[in-house]
Every structure is written in structure tokens, then in C-alpha cells.
N, C-alpha and C positions, 0 to 999 in steps of 0.2 A: 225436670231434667230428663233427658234420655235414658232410658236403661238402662240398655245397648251400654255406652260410653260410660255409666255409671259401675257395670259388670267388668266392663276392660281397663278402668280406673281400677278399681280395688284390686283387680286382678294381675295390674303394675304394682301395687302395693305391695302386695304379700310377696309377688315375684315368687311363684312355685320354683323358679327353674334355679334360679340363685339358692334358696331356701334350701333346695336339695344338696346344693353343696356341702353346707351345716351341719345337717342334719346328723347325729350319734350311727355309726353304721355296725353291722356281725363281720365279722373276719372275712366274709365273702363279697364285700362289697355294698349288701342292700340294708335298707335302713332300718332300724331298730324299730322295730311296730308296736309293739308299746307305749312307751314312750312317745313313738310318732301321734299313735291316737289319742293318748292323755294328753300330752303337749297341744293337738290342735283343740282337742273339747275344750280345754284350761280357758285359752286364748279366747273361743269362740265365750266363752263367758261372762270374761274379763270385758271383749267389746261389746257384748249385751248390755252386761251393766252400764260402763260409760254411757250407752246410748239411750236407758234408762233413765238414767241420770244428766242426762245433756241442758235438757230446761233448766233444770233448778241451778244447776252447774255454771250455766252463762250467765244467769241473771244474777246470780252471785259474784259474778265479775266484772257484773255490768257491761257483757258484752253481746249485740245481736249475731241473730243465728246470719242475717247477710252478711255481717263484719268476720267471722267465722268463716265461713265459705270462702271469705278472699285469704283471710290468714291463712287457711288448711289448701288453698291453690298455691301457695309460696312457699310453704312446705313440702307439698307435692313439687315443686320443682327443684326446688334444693335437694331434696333426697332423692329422687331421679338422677340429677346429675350425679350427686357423688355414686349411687351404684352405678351411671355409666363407667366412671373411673376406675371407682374400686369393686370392679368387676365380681371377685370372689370373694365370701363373708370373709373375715377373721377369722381365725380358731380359737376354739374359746374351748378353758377344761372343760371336761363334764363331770356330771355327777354320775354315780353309779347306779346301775341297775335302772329301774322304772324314776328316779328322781332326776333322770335326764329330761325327763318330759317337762320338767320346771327351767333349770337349765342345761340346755340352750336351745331347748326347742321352743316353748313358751315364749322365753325371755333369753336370750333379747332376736331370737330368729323368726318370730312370728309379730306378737307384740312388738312395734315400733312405733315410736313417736309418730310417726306418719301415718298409721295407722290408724292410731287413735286420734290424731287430729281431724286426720279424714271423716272418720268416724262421727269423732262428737257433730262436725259441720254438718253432715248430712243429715242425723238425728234432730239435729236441731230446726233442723231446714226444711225435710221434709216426714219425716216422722220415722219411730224406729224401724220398723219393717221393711225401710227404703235404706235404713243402713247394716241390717242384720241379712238379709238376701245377700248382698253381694259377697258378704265380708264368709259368710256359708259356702258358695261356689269357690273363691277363693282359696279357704281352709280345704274344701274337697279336692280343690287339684293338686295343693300339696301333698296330701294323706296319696293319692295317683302319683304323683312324682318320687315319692317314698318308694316307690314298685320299683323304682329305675336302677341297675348298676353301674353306676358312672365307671368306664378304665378312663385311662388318659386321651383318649380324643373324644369319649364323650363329654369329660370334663370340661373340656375345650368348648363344645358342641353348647354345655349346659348355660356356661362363660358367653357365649356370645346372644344365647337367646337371652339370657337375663339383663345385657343391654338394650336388645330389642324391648322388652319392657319396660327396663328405666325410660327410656325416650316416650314411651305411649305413656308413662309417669308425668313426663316432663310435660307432654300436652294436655294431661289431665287435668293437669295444677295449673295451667293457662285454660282449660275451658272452667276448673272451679274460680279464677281469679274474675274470668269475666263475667259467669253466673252472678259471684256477689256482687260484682259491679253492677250489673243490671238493676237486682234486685234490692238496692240503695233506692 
């Protein structure tokens, strides 16, 4: 698979620009750093492992890593569309202090089902390292997006980029759907 398109994939995934909206902020706008950087180490973890764990994982559900790759491209679309829709996260409580880094930075603003679906496919597909790279550049533009002060027209600003990336989602999950097709 390309790189290129494997990097702007994950990196519709995570949606830095959406994810900043989310994000636990200081009374002055910018995002809690803490938190922000435990929350993306946590994650980056958490999809290591899966990806670790991707082989035994499928073959345990008696599913190939090309049936994977078309699953995780239909998932990749469906969650594209809905963040084109639903433009900005939810609000979601947080927890206090550095335990925001679990939620809602972790979980559920980083860590998504999409994610990890994505994730396991490509592990499975073409081996960890080809799923831990992207999902790395990814987490680092968030931790860079954390730097941002959103007021109200950047929000705006943040809101329209993050549909610009669902749609590159969207085409993600049509080039992972035709990859696995292929590779039937």
C-alpha cells in the first residue's frame, strides 16, 4: 500500500483538528498538557498492542487480514461521514486533574473504533510497523494541535478542517475496501 495515503488515512482518523475541539482546556483557552501527553502516550499504546496482537486476534475469529482490510475500509467510511455531519465531538465530563488524560482524551477522543479497526487491518496486512508509523505522526499532530487557542472563528475554522478530513476518511475506507478486494 502507499504510505503517502496510508499517513493521510490514519491521519483522517485521529482528525487532529476535530480532536482539538475535545480536548480538557486552562481557563485561557489552550489545552491541558498533561493530560494531552499522557492521553496520546496511553492511546499510542493501547494501538501497539492491538497491533501486536492483530494475528492471533483474527485467526481467532477466523477472519483474514484481506477480509479485515475491506471490513476496516466500511468503517473508515461510515465514520468519515458521520464526522462530516457531526462536525464537532460531544462534550464529554472530564475527569480531574492528569485522569483526564484517560477520559476524554484516550478514550473516547483518540482511541475510536476506527481506529482500531484501521489499525488491526493494517497490522494484520502488512505488519506492525506499517501500522504503528502512521498511527505516531497522527498522535504528534494532535499533541501540535493541543498548541492551538481555538476563539470562536477558529472553532469554526477547526469545524471545517475536520470535515476536510472526514472526506479524505471517506476515501480512505474506499481505497482500504478496494485494497481488500484486490487482495482476495
Amino acid at each position: 500500500m502507499n504510505e503517502l495515503l496510508l499517513a493521510v488515512t490514519f491521519i483522517a482518523v485521529v482528525n487532529p483538528l476535530r480532536t482539538r475541539l475535545g480536548l480538557p482546556e486552562t481557563d485561557d483557552g489552550a489545552a491541558q498538557r498533561l493530560p494531552l501527553l499522557i492521553g496520546t502516550t496511553a492511546a499510542f499504546g493501547a494501538i501497539a498492542l492491538l497491533a501486536w496482537l492483530s494475528g492471533p486476534l483474527l485467526d481467532s475469529l477466523e477472519i483474514t487480514a484481506e477480509y479485515s482490510l475491506t471490513a476496516a475500509g466500511v468503517v473508515g467510511i461510515a465514520a468519515g461521514l458521520w464526522v462530516f455531519f457531526f462536525s464537532e465531538p460531544a462534550s464529554e465530563p472530564e475527569l480531574e486533574g492528569w485522569r483526564s488524560a484517560i477520559w476524554p482524551v484516550a478514550f473516547p477522543r483518540l482511541i475510536t473504533p476506527e481506529l482500531f479497526v484501521i489499525s488491526l487491518a493494517i497490522a494484520a496486512h502488512q505488519g506492525v510497523a506499517d501500522a504503528l508509523w502512521p498511527v505516531a505522526v497522527a498522535l504528534g499532530l494532535v499533541v501540535v494541535a493541543g498548541l492551538l487557542r481555538p476563539g470562536q472563528v477558529a472553532r469554526r475554522a477547526l469545524m471545517w478542517s475536520g470535515r476536510l478530513l472526514a472526506m479524505l476518511l471517506v476515501l480512505g475506507g474506499i481505497w482500504f475496501v478496494i485494497e481488500g478486494i484486490r487482495a482476495v
